[in-house]
C-alpha positions in Angstrom: 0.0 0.0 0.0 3.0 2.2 0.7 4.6 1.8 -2.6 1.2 2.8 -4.1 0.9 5.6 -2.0 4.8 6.4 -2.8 4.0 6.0 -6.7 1.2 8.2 -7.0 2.5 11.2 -5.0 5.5 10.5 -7.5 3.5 10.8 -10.1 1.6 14.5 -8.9 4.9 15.5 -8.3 5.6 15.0 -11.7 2.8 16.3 -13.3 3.0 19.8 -11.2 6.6 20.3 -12.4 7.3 18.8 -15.5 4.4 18.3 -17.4 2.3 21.5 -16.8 4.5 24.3 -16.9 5.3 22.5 -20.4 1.6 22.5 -21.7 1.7 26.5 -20.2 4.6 27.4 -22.4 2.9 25.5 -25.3 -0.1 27.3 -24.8 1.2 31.1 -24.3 3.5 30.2 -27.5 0.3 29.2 -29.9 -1.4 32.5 -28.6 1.4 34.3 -29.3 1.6 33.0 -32.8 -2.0 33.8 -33.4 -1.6 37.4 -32.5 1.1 38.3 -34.8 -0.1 40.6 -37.9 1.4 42.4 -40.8 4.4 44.8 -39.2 4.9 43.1 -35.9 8.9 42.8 -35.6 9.5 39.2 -34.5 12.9 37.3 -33.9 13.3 33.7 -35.3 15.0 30.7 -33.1 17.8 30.7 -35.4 18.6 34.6 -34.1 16.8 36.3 -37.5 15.3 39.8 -36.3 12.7 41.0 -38.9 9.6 42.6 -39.5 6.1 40.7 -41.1 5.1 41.8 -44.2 2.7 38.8 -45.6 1.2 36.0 -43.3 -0.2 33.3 -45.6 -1.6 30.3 -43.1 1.5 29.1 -41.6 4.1 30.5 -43.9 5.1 34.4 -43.1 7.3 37.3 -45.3 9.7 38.7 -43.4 11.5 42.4 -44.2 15.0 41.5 -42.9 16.3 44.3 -44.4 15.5 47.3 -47.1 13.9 45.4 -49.7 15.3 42.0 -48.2 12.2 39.5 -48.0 12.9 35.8 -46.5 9.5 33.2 -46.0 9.3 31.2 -42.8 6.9 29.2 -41.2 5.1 30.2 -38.4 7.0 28.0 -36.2 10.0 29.1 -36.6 9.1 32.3 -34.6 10.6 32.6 -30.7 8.5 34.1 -28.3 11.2 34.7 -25.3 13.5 36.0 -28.1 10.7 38.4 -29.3 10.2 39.3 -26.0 13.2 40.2 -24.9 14.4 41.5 -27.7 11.6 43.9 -28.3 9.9 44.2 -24.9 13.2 44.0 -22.3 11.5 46.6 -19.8 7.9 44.9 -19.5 10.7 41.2 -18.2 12.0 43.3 -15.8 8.9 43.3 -13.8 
């Protein structure tokens, strides 16, 4: 009964700290995603800074430069990069 007992709580333990701060992050990424629009400047996960200039489903234009276009997909965006990139005083707090 013990070992059950020892198990389980193993288990909630597990679930508060590895599994649903995960699903969190996942979440406030895809809402993040959703929200972007034409003229948001975003950073990718390979370091890219840029500015939208087309969303098309999951494939976005990117002004990296005066007249310099690249297409991504949408998952290719970062949100802590974007963040602190573009908002460093509002992760301060």
């Amino acid at each position: 009964m013990q070992t059950l007992l020892f198990m389980g709580l193993i288990m909630v333990i597990f679930y508060f700290f590895m599994i649903r701060p995960q699903s969190k992050k996942q979440k406030a990424q895809r809402t993040f995603l959703e929200g972007l629009q034409k003229g948001d400047e975003i950073v990718l996960a390979s370091g890219i800074l840029g500015r939208i200039s087309k969303i098309e489903d999951d494939i976005m234009t990117l002004e990296i430069g005066t007249k310099n276009f690249i297409r991504v997909t949408k998952n290719a965006v970062s949100k802590e990069l974007t963040d602190a990139v573009f908002h460093p005083k509002e992760n301060k707090k």
